[in-house]
C-alpha positions in Angstrom: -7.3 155.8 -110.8 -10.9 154.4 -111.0 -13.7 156.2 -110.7 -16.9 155.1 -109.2 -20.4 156.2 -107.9 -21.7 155.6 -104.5 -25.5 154.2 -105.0 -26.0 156.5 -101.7 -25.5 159.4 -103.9 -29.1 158.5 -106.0 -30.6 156.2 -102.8 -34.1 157.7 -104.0 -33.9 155.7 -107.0 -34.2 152.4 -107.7 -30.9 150.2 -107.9 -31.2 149.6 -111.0 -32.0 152.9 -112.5 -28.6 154.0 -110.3 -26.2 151.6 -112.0 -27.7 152.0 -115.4 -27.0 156.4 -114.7 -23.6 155.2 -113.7 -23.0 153.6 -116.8 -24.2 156.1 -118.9 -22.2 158.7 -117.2 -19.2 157.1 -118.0 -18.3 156.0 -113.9 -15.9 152.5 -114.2 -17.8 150.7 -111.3 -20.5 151.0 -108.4 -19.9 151.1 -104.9 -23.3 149.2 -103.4 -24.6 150.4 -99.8 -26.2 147.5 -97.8 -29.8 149.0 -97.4 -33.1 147.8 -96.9 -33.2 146.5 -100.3 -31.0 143.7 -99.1 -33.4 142.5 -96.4 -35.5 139.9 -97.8 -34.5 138.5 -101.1 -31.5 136.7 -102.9 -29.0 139.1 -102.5 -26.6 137.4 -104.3 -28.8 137.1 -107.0 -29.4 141.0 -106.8 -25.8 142.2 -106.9 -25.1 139.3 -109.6 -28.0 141.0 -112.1 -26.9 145.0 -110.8 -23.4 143.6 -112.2 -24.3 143.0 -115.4 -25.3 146.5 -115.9 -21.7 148.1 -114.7 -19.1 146.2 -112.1 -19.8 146.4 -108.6 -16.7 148.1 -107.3 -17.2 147.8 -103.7 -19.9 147.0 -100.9 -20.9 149.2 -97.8 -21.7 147.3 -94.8 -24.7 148.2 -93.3 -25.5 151.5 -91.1 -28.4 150.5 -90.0 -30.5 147.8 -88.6 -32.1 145.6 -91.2 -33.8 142.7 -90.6 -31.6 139.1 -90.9 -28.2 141.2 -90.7 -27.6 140.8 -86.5 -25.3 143.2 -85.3 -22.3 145.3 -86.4 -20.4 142.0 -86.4 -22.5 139.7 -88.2 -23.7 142.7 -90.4 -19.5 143.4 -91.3 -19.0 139.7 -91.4 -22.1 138.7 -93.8 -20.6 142.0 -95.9 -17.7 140.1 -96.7 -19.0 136.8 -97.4 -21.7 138.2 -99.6 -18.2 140.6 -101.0 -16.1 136.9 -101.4 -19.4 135.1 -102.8 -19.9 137.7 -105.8 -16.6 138.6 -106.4 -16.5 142.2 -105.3 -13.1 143.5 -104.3 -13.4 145.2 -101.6 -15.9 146.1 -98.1 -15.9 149.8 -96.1 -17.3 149.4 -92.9 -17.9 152.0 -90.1 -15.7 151.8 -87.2 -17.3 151.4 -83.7 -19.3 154.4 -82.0 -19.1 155.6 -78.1 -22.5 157.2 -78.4 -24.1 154.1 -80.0 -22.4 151.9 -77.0 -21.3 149.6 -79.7 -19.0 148.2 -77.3 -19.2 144.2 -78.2 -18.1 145.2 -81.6 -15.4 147.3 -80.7 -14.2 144.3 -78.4 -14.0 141.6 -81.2 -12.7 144.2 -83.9 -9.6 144.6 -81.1 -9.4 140.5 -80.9 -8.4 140.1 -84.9 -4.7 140.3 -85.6 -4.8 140.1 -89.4 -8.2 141.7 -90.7 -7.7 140.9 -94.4 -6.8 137.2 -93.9 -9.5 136.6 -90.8 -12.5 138.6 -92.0 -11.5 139.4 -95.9 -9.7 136.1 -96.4 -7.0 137.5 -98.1 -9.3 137.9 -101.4 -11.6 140.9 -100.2 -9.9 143.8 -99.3 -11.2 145.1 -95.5 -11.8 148.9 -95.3 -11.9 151.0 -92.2 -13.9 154.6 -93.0 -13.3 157.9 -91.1 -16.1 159.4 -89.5 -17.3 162.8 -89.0 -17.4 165.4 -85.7 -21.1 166.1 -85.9 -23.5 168.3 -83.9 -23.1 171.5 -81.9 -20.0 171.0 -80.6 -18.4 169.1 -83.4 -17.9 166.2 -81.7 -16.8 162.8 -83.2 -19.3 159.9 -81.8 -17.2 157.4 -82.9 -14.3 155.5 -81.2 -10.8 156.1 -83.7 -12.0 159.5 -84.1 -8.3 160.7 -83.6 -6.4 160.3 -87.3 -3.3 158.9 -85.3 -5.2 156.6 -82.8 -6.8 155.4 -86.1 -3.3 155.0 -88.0 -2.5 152.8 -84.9 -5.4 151.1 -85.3 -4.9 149.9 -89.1 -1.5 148.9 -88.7 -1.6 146.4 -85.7 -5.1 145.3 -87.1 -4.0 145.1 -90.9 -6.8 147.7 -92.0 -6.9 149.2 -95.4 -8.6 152.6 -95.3 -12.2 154.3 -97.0 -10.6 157.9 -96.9 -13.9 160.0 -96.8 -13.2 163.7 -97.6 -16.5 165.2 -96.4 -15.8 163.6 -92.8 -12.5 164.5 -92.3 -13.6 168.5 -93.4 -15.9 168.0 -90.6 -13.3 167.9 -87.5 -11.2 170.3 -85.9 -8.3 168.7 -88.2 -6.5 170.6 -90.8 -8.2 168.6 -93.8 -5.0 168.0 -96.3 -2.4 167.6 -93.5 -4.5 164.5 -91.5 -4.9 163.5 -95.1 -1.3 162.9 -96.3 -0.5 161.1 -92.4 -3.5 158.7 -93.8 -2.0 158.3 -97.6 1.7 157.9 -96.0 0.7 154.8 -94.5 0.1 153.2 -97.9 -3.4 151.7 -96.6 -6.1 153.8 -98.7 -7.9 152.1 -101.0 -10.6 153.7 -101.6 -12.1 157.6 -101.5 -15.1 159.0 -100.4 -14.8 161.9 -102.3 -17.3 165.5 -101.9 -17.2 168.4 -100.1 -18.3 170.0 -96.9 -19.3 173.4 -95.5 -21.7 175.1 -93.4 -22.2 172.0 -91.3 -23.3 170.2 -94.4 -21.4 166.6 -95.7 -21.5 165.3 -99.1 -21.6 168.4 -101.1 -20.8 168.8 -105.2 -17.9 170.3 -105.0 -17.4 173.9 -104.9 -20.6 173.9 -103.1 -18.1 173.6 -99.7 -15.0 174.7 -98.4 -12.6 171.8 -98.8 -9.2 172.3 -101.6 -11.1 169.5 -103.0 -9.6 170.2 -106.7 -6.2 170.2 -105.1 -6.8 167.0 -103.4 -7.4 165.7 -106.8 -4.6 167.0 -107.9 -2.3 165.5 -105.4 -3.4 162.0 -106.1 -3.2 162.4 -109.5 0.8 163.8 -109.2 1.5 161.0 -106.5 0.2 157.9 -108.8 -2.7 157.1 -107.0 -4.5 154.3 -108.7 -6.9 152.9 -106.6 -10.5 154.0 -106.3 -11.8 157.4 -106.3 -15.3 157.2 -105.2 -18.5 160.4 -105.6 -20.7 160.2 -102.6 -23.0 163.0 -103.0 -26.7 163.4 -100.6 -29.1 163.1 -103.5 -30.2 166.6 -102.2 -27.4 168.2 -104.2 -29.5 166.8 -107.8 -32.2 167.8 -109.4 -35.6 166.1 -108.5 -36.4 164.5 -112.0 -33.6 162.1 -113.8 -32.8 164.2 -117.0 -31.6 166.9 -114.6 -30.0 164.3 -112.1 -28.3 162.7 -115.4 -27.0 166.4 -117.1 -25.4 166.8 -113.2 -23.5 163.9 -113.2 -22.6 164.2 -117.1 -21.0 167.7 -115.5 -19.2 166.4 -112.2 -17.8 163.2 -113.9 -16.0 165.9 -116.3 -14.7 167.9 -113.6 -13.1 164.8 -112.1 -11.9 163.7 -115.5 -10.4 166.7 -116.2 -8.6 166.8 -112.6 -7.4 163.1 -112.0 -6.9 162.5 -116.0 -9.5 159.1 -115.6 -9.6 156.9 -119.0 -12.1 155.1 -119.8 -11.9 151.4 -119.2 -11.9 149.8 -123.0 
């Protein structure tokens, strides 16, 4: 299993100053969100100099607009390019929403038979993320929102899967059971991984009321030994970077400890 750090986790802080915490930390890799720090320079250039401080595991495509990035197709295409172009492995993208009437993308996402070889290229591997019931009334805004509508989805499109823990504790779904129907399928390859509770996502865990340490447990046992990713709100550290780095020194033991993560040499 690899361990990695979602730069959403420390968004307040530079890029720079993220990766070179994630190093220290002891995290194998990055996983980059496409932000507004992408908007008008050579990214390439950017995620080429970010990699020589640790590896760039993965890239988020955008969830927002940004200026030069189009729409949700462009934005998911020009995330794989720039993905195949710096020789990151793999791209999570956000699945179409209902209440964003993102219905254009959803139409062109249905027209590709073979998502790995028409948008990844069969080098990048082409993730599909759960999303979460938010509001009131715990509603999911997204289209997929349905673990086996989703399933279906993956498999006649050729989908891999961002599992995102927080999200899926969010619905009306009992969290480990839609969990192991996704990990049956053989198509995760990649974890969000933090807790939730109290109508809050992305907690440290323990601060929720997901069997998060049980999860861990399970991919350990099972062989997992793809990438296990911490996405934590930057809210859940401390406001200056000594404390931000001693909080991360103390969850990047507890997820040592649980998935028995060795060091790359």
């Amino acid at each position: 299993m690899k361990l990695s750090l979602s730069a959403g986790s420390l968004y307040t802080l530079p890029l720079e100053k993220v990766f070179e915490i994630a190093r220290d930390t002891g995290f194998a890799g990055v996983e980059v969100i496409i932000n507004y720090d992408f908007q008008y320079q050579d990214n390439l250039a950017l995620l080429k100099e970010l990699a020589q401080i640790l590896p760039i595991a993965s890239l988020h495509a955008p969830f927002m607009d940004l200026d030069g990035w189009g729409n949700k197709i462009q934005q998911t295409i020009r995330t794989a390019e720039l993905a195949l172009e710096s020789g990151i492995p793999l791209i999570n993208f956000h699945p179409p929403s209902w209440l964003g009437c993102e219905f254009k993308f959803w139409k062109w996402l249905n027209r590709i038979k073979d998502c790995q070889q028409e948008i990844g290229r069969d080098q990048v591997l082409i993730t599909i993320e759960n999303m979460p019931s938010t509001g009131p009334f715990g509603v999911n805004p997204y289209l997929l929102g349905l673990t086996s509508r989703m399933i279906q989805f993956m498999e006649e499109h050729n989908l891999f899967m961002t599992f995102d823990t927080a999200h899926m504790g969010s619905s009306k779904a009992n969290f480990l059971h839609d969990f192991h129907l996704f990990y049956n399928t053989g198509r995760m390859r990649n974890i969000h991984f933090s807790d939730f509770g109290y109508g809050r996502e992305h907690l440290l865990p323990g601060h929720g009321i997901l069997p998060l340490t049980r999860f861990l447990n399970h991919l350990r046992e099972t062989g997992y030994n793809k990438t296990l990713t911490l996405e934590l709100s930057p809210h859940e550290f401390p406001d200056h970077e000594e404390g931000i780095r001693e909080s991360m020194l103390e969850i990047f033991a507890y997820l040592q400890q649980e998935t028995r993560f060795e060091q790359p040499k």
